[in-house]
matplotlib code that plots the C-alpha trace (Angstrom):
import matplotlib.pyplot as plt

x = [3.5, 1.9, 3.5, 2.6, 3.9, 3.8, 3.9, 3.0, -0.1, -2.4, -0.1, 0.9, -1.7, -0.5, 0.2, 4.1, 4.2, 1.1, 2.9, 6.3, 4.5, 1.8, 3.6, 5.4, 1.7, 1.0, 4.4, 4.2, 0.7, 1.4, 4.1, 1.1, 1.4, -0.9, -0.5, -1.8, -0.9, -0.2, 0.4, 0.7, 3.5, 1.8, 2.1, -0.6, -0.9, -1.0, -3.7, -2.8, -5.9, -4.7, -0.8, -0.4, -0.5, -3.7, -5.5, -7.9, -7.9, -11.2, -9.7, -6.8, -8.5, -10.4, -7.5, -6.1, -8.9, -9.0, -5.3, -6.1, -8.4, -7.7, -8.6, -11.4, -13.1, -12.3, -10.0, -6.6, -6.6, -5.9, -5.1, -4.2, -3.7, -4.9, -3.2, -6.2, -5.2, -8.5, -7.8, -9.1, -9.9, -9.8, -10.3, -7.3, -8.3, -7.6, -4.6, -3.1, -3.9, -2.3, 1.0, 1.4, 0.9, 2.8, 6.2, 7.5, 7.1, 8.4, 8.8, 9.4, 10.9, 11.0, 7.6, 6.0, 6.4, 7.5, 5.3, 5.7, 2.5, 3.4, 6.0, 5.2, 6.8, 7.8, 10.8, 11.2, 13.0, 13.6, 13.5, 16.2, 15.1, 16.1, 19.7, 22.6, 19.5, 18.8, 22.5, 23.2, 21.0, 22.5, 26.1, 24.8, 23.4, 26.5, 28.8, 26.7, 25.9, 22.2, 19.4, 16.5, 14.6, 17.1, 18.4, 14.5, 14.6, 18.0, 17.0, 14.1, 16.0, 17.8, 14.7, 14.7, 15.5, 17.4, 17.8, 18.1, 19.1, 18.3, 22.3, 23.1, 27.0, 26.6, 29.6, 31.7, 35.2, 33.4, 30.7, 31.1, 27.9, 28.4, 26.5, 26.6, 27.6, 24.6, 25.2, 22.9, 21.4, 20.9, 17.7, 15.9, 12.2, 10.1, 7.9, 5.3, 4.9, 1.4, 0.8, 2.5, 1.4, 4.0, 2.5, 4.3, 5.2, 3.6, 4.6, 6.5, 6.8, 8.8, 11.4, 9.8, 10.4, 8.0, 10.1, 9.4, 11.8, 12.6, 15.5, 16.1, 15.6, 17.6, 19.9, 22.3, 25.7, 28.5, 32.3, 31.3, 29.9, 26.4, 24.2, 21.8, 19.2, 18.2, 18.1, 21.5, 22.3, 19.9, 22.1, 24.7, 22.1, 20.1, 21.2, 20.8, 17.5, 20.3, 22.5, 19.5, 16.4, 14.6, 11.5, 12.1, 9.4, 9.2, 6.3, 6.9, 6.2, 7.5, 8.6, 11.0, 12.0, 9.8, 10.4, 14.1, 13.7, 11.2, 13.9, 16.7, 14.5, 12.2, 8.9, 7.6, 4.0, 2.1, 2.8, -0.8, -1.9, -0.2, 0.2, -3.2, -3.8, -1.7, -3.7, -2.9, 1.0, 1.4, -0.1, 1.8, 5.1, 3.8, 3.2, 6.7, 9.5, 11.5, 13.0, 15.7, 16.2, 18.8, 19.1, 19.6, 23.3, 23.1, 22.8, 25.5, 28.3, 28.1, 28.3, 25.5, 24.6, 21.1, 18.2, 15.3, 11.5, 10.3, 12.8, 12.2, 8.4, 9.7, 11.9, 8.1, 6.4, 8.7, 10.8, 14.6, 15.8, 18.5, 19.8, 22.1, 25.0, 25.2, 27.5, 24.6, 27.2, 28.3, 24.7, 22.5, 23.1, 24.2, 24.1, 21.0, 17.9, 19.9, 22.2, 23.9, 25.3, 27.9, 27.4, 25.5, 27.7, 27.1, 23.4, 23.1, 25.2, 22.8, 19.9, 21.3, 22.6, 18.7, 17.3, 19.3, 18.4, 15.1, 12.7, 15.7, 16.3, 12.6, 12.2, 15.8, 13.5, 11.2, 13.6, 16.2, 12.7, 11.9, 15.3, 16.3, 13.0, 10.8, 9.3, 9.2, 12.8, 13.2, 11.1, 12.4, 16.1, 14.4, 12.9, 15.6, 18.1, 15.5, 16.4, 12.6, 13.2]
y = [79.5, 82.9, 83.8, 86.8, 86.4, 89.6, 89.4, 91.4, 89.4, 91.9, 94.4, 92.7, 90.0, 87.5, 83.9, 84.4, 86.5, 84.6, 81.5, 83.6, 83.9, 81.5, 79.1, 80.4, 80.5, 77.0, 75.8, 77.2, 76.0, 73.0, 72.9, 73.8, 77.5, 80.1, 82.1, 85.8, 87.6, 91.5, 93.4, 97.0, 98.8, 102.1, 101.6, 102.0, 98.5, 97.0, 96.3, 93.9, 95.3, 98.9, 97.3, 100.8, 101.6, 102.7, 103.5, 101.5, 98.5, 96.3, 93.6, 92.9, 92.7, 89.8, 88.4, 88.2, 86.4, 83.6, 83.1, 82.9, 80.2, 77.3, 73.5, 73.5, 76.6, 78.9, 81.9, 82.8, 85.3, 88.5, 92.3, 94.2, 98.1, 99.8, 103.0, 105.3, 103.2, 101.4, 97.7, 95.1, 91.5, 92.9, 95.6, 97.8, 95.8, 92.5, 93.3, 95.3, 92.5, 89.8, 91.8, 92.9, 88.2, 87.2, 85.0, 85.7, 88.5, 87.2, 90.3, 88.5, 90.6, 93.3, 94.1, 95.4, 99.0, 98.2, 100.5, 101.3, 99.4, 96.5, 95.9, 93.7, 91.4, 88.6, 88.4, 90.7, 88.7, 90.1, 87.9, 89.5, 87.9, 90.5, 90.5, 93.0, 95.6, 95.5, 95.5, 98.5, 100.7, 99.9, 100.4, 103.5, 104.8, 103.6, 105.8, 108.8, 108.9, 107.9, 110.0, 110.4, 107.7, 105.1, 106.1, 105.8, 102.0, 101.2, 102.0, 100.4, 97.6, 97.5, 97.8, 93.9, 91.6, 88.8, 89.0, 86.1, 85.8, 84.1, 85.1, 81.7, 82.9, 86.0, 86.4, 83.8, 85.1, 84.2, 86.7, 90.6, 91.5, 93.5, 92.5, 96.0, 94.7, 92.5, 88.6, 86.8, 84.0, 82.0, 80.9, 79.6, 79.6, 77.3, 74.5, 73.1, 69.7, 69.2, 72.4, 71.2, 67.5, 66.1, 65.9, 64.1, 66.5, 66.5, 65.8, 68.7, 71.3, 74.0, 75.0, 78.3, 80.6, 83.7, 86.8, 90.6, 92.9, 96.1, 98.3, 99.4, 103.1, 103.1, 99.6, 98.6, 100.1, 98.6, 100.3, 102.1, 99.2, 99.5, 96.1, 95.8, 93.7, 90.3, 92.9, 92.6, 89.0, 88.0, 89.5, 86.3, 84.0, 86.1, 83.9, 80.1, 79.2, 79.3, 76.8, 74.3, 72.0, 73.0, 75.2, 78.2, 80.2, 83.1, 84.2, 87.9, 91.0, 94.7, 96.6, 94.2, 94.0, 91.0, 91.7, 91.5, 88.4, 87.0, 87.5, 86.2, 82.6, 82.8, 82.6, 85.1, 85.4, 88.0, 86.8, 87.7, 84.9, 82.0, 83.7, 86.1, 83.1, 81.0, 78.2, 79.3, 79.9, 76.5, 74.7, 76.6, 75.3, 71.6, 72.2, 72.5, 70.7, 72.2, 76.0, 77.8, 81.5, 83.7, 85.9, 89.4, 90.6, 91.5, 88.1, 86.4, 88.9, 88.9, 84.8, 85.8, 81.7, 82.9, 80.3, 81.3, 80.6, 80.2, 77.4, 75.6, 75.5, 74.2, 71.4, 70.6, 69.6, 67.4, 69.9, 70.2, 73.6, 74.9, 78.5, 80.6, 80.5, 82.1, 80.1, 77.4, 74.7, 75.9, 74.8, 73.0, 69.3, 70.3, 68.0, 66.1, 68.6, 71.6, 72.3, 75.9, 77.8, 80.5, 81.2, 80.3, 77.5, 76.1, 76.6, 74.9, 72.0, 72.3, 71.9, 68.9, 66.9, 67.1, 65.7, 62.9, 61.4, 63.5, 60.6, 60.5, 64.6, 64.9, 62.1, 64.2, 67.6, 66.2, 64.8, 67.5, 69.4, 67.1, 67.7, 70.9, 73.3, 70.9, 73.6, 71.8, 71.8, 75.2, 77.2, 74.7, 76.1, 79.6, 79.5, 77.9, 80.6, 83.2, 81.5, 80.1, 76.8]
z = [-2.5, -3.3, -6.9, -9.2, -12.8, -14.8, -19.1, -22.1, -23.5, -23.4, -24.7, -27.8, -28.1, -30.2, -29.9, -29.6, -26.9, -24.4, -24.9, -23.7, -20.4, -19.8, -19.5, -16.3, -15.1, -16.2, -15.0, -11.6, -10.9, -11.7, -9.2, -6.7, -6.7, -6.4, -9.0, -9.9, -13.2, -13.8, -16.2, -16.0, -18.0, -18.1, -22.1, -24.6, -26.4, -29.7, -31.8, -34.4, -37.0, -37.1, -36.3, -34.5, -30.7, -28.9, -25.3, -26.5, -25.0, -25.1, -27.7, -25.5, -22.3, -24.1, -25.4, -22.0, -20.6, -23.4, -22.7, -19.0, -19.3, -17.7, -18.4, -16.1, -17.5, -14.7, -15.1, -13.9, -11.5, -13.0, -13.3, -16.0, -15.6, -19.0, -20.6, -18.8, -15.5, -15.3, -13.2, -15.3, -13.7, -10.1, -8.4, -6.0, -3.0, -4.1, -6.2, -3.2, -1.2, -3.4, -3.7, -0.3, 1.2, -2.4, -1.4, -5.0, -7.7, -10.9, -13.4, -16.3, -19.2, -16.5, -18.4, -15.0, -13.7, -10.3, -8.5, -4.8, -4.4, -5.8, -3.7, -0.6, 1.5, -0.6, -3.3, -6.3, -9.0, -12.6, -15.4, -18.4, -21.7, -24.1, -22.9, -23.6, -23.6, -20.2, -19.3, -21.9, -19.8, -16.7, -18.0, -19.6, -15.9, -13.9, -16.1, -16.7, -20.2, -20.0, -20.5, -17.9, -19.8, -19.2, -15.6, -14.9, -16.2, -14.8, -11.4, -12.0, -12.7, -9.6, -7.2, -7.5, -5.0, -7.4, -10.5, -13.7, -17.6, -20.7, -21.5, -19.4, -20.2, -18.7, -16.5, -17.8, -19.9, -23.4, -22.4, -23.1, -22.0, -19.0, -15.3, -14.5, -10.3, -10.8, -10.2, -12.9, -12.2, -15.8, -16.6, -19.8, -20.9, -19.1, -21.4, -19.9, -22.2, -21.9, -24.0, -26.4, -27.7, -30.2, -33.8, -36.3, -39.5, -42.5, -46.0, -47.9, -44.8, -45.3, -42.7, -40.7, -38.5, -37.1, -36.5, -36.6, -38.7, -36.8, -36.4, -33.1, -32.6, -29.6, -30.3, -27.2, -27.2, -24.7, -24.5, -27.5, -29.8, -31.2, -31.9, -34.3, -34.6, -36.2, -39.6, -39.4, -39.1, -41.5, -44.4, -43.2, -44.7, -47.3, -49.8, -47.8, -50.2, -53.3, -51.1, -50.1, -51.8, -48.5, -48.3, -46.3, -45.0, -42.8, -41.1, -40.7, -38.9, -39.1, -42.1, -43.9, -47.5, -48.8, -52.3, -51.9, -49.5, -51.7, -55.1, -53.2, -52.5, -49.0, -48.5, -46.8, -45.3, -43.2, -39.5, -38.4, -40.2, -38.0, -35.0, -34.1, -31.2, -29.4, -30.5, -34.5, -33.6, -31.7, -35.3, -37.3, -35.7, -35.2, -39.4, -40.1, -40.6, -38.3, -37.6, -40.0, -37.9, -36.7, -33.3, -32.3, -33.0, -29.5, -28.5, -30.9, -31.1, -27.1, -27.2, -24.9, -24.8, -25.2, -26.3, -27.9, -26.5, -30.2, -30.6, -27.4, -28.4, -31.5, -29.9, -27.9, -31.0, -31.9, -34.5, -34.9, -35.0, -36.9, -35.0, -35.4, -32.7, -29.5, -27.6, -27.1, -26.6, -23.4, -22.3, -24.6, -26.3, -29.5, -33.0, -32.9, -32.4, -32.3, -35.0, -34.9, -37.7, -38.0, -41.6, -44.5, -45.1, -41.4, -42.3, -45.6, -44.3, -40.9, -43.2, -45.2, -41.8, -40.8, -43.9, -43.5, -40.3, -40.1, -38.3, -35.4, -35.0, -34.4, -31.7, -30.3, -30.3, -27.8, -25.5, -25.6, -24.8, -22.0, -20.9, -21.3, -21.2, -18.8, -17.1, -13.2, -13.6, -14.8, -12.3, -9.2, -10.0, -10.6, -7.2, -5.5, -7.1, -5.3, -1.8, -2.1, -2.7]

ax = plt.figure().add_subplot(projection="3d")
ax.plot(x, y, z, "-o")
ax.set_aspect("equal")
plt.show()
């Protein structure tokens, strides 16, 4: 099958975010795919030495193509559309060929502008893995109250074909995010095993997580209520390090109060430093002990049942995670390598229940990994969802 996979590496190239969507290009190859990858968000992109935006895009054209390299030393088949709209890996030709005989245009994140020339014969499925923001705007469009900015993206939105969630409640009565007239398909991060070997944990890690501190400027509002962001439910467990022996480290980006966080306990480092490949952020989680984080408040006060792709990488190396609760019990095995919290008190006594049986939670990440994440089973139901399989 003919499959383009579209992403954000180049535009924010870090390790994070490549692993976010390489491994739907690892995953579906190996299911014997042919896969292309595009990116083209008509965006200026990040550069993580001046940590502003620019047009300037020569670092992140590399970056692409190291992340696109595959085991046998060739290259990925690729385009990437820069901010002056110079095609990068192909030229027009090719890229208009490969959209117009694909079977299957996976827009994950939505992170592609769907452009009239993209779309060809095949199936346009959107990937949601931010949700209640996605589903804001849509809600926002339907009853009239959104500005031209986000009745452009909404009906964007809707251009697709099928459509799929990381909010695997999404539609169910515990679920208040709205599906706009949209039927959801859930769907979960795809780990492809192999990039992950299991590593057993050093001596005297620290609990970690690698997260970037922002406040929306625009944060989702449904019916009138406003979410924040992870700012927000990170005051719930400012003062876990008090409650716990643990080490707790986070690895951070964005503009966040490290003196405060740093009084109150945490250890907090510059995120650049673990995750500027995805080599150095795939170490950096197989050197921990396990995960300590929290979510969106999007994605808990919505018991969205939303997973996090950090923490299934985690779970891959062989590290229990301790998260913070979006309904995951609906849908993930819950006690062993996944222990959610509420509250700090959840969370301290989440942290303590590890410890105890540590050398058993971390065989349980791998096979709640194996299990849950494996990514042949994740993109088969993804492209059997899309009536492809």
């Amino acid at each position: 099958m003919r499959v383009i996979v579209t992403g954000l590496i180049a535009t924010y190239p870090v390790g994070g975010v490549a692993w976010d969507y390489v491994q739907y290009v690892h995953g579906l190859a190996a299911l014997g795919d042919d896969v292309t990858y595009l990116e083209d968000t008509g965006q200026w992109v990040y550069s993580p030495a001046t940590q502003t935006f620019t047009d300037d895009c020569r670092e992140n054209v590399a970056h692409l193509r190291r992340v696109l390299r595959r085991r046998d030393g060739g290259t990925v088949p690729f385009a990437f559309r820069d901010p002056r709209g110079t095609l990068h890996g192909m030229d027009e030709g090719e890229l208009m060929r490969r959209c117009r005989d694909t079977e299957l245009f996976l827009n994950v994140s939505g992170a592609c502008w769907l452009r009239d020339q993209y779309r060809g014969r095949g199936v346009a499925a959107y990937v949601d893995t931010d949700p209640g923001y996605s589903q804001a705007k849509l809600a926002a469009a339907d009853a009239g109250t959104a500005d031209e900015h986000v009745r452009y993206s909404a009906a964007m939105i809707r251009r697709h074909d099928v459509f799929f969630s990381f909010a695997e409640s999404i539609g169910r009565p515990e679920c208040t995010i709205p599906t706009a007239g949209i039927t959801w398909n859930p769907t979960r991060h795809p780990i492809v095993l192999a990039d992950w070997p299991l590593r057993h944990p050093p001596a005297g890690g620290a609990y970690t997580t690698v997260m970037s501190w922002k406040v929306d400027v625009t944060p989702p509002a449904v019916d009138g209520r406003v979410y924040g962001g992870k700012n927000v439910e990170f005051a719930k467990i400012r003062g876990l390090p008090a409650r716990t022996t643990a080490a707790l480290e986070i690895a951070m980006a964005g503009a966040a109060p490290v003196a405060e966080l740093r009084a109150a306990g945490w250890r907090v480092i510059d995120a650049r430093d673990v995750s500027a490949t995805p080599e150095a952020y795939r170490e950096y989680l197989a050197a921990s002990r396990g995960e300590l984080s929290i979510a969106k408040e999007a994605y808990v006060a919505t018991r969205s049942g939303w997973f996090s792709t950090r923490s299934a990488s985690y779970l891959a190396t062989g590290r229990p995670v301790i998260v913070q609760d979006t309904g995951l019990s609906a849908h993930y095995p819950i006690g062993e390598a996944i222990v959610p919290f509420r509250d700090v008190d959840e969370a301290a006594a989440g942290l303590a229940a590890v410890e105890q049986k540590y050398g058993r939670r971390c065989a349980a990440a791998r096979e709640v990994a194996a299990g849950a994440f494996d990514a042949g089973t994740v993109l088969r139901r993804l492209l059997a969802d899309a009536g492809l399989g």
